[in-house]
C-alpha positions in Angstrom: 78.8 112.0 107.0 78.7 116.0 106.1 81.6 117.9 105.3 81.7 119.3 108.6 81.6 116.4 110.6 84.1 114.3 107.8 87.0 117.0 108.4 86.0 116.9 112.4 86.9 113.2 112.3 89.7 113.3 110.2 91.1 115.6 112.8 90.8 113.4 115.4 92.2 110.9 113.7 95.5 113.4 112.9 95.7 113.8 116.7 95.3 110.3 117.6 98.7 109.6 115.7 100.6 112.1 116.8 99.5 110.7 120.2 100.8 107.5 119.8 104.7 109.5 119.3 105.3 107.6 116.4 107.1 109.4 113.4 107.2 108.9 109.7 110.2 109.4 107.0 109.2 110.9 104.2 110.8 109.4 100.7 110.3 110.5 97.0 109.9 108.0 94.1 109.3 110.6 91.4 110.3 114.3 90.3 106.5 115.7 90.7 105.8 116.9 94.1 103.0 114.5 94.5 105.5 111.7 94.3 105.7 111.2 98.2 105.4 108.5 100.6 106.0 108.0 104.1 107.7 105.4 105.9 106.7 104.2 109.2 109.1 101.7 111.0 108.3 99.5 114.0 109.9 100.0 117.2 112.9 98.1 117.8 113.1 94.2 116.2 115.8 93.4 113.4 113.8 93.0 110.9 112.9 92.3 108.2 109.5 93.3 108.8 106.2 92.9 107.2 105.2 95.3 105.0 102.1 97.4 104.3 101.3 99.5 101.5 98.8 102.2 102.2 97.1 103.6 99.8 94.2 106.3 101.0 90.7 107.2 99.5 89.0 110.4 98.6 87.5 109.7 94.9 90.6 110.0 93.4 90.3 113.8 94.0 93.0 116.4 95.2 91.3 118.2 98.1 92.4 115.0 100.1 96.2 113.7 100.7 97.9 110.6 102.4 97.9 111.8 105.8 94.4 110.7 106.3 96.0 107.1 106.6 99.0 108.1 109.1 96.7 107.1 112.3 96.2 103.5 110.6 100.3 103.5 109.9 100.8 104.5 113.3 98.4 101.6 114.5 100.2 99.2 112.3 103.7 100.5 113.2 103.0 99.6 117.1 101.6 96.0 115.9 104.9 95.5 113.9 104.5 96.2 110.8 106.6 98.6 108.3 104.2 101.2 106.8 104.6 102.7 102.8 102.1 105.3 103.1 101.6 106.2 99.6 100.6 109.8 98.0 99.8 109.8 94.3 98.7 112.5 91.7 95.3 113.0 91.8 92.1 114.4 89.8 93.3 118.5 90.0 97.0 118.1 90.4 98.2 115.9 87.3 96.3 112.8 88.2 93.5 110.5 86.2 93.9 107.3 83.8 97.3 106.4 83.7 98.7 108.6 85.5 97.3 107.8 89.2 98.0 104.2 88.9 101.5 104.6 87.2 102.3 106.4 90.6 101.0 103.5 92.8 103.0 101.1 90.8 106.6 103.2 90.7 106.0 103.8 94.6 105.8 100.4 95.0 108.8 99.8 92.6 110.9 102.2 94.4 110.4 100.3 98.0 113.4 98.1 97.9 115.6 101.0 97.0 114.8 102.4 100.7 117.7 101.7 103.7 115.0 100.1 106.1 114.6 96.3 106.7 111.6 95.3 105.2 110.3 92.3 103.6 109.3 93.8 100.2 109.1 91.0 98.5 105.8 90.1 99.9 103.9 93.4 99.9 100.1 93.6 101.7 98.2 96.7 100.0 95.7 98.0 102.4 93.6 100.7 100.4 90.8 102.6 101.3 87.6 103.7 98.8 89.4 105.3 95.9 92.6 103.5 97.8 91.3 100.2 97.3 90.4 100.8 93.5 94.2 101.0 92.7 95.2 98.4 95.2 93.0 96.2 93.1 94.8 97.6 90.2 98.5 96.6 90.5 97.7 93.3 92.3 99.9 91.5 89.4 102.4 93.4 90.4 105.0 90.2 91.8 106.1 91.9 95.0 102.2 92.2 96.3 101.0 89.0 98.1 97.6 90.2 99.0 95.6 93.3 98.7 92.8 94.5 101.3 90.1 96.2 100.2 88.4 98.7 102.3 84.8 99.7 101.2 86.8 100.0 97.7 85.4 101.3 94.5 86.0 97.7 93.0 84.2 98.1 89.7 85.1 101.2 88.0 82.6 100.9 85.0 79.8 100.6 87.5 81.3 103.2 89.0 80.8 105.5 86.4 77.2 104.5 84.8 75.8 105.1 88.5 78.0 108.4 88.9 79.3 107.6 92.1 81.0 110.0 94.1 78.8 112.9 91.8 80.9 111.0 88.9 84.4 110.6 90.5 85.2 107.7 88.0 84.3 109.9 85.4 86.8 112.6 86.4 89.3 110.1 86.8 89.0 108.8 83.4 88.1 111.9 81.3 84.7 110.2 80.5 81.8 107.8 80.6 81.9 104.6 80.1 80.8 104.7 76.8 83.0 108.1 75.7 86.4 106.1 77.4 85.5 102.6 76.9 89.9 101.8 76.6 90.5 104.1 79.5 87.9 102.3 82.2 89.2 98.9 80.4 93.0 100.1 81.7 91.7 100.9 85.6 89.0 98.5 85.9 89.7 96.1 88.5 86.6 94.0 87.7 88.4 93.9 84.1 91.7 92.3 85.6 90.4 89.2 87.0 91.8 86.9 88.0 94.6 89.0 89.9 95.9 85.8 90.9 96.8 87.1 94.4 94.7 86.6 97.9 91.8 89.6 98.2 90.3 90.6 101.5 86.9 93.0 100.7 85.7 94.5 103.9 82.8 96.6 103.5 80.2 98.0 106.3 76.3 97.7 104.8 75.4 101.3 106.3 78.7 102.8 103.7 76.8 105.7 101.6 80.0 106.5 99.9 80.5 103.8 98.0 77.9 101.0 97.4 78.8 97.5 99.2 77.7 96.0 96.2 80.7 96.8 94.6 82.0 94.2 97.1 79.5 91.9 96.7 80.2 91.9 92.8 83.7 91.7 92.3 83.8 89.0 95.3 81.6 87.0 93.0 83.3 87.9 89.8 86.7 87.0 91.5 85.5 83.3 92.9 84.1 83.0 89.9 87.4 83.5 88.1 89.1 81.2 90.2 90.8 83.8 93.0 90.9 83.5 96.5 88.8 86.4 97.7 87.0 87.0 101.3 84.4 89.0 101.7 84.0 90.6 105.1 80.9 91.8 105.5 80.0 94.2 108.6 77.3 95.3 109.8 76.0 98.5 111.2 79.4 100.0 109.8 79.7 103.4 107.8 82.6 104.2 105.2 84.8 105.9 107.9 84.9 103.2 110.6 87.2 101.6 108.5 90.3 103.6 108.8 90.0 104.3 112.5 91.9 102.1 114.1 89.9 102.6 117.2 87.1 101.0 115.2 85.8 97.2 115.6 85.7 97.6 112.0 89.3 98.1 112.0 89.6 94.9 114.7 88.3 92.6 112.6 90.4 93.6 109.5 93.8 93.4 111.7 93.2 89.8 112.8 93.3 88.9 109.0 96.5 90.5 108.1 99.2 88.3 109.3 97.5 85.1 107.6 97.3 87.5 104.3 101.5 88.4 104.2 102.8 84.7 105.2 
């Protein structure tokens, strides 16, 4: 998708949440401005309801922010679920290797200290591309019950030999893989296994972002290891689909969801 036509749809997704008149709460977890996430509750219900960690894409890179996520909270909101909707320090404003996934992990940490009733004891992490990465990342984490993984960037040293993203990973990480071989070995999902938690992979075989067989991989990397991990393969899907919840893409990962947080 070019540039042009990425923001147009990111747009329209912007709008397509504030249509639904659903609102967020923004929270901090940390002193640096970064250190944000939003909350979006269900309407009405006593709770406590499931929750949802989002955690958004864009090669680890500044230029783009959490909001790109708010239509799938919104979507998720109206099915029932309570919505984290997670900003982090990224490459160009503080972020990199261990920064970025120090944030994910005291966001996550700072979830039961919010006045909402939510079930945050059994966390789903939802990330997309560079979101899925880090969702990978802090799956030990004892709170997360299941992470979902869309079109993620699931091996990070692969990630970097094939400069993906014109060599995102090696922004992230201040190097190669063979420069940094301690700092890809501390954010490298593939490196983690097994996470011991329930993995859902959803990747569309037209994504030119990132490569579906960095799905394919770590799904057999993390059977092999002894997790239980899906892999949802779609067809005729792009990178995008996936976090437009007008999407069959996005369909097909909802029906999922409530199996992954009982």
């Amino acid at each position: 998708m070019a540039a042009a036509d990425l923001q147009a749809f990111l747009s329209e997704l912007s709008d397509w949440a504030v249509a639904t008149g659903r609102a967020s709460e923004p929270h901090r977890y940390g002193a640096d401005p970064e250190q944000v996430a939003d909350l979006w509750m269900p309407d009405g219900g006593q709770g406590p309801h499931p929750v949802v960690v989002l955690l958004h894409g864009g090669f680890w890179r500044a230029r783009f922010d959490h909001t790109i996520m708010s239509a799938l909270a919104s979507d998720l909101a109206g099915r029932g679920w309570g919505c984290w909707n997670v900003e982090y320090r990224r490459v160009g404003n503080g972020g990199g290797v261990p920064e970025t996934v120090d944030d994910v992990r005291a966001a996550i940490d700072a979830l039961p200290d919010v006045d909402a009733p939510l079930a945050h004891d059994r966390l789903v992490i939802i990330g997309h591309s560079a979101g899925g990465h880090l969702g990978l990342c802090v799956a030990d984490m004892p709170s997360v019950s299941a992470v979902v993984s869309l079109a993620g960037v699931c091996d990070l040293v692969a990630a970097g030999r094939e400069r993906i993203g014109d060599g995102a990973a090696i922004e992230l990480t201040g190097g190669t893989p063979d420069e940094r071989p301690a700092t890809y070995a501390a954010a490298d999902p593939m490196g983690m296994l097994p996470s011991g938690k329930q993995v859902l992979l959803v990747h569309g075989d037209l994504d030119d972002r990132v490569p579906i067989a960095q799905s394919r991989e770590y799904a057999k990397a993390a059977a092999a290891a002894g997790d239980v991990c899906e892999l949802l393969e779609l067809a005729g899907v792009d990178h995008f689909a996936l976090i437009d919840p007008r999407s069959g893409a996005w369909a097909a990962t909802v029906q999922r969801l409530a199996a992954l947080a009982a």
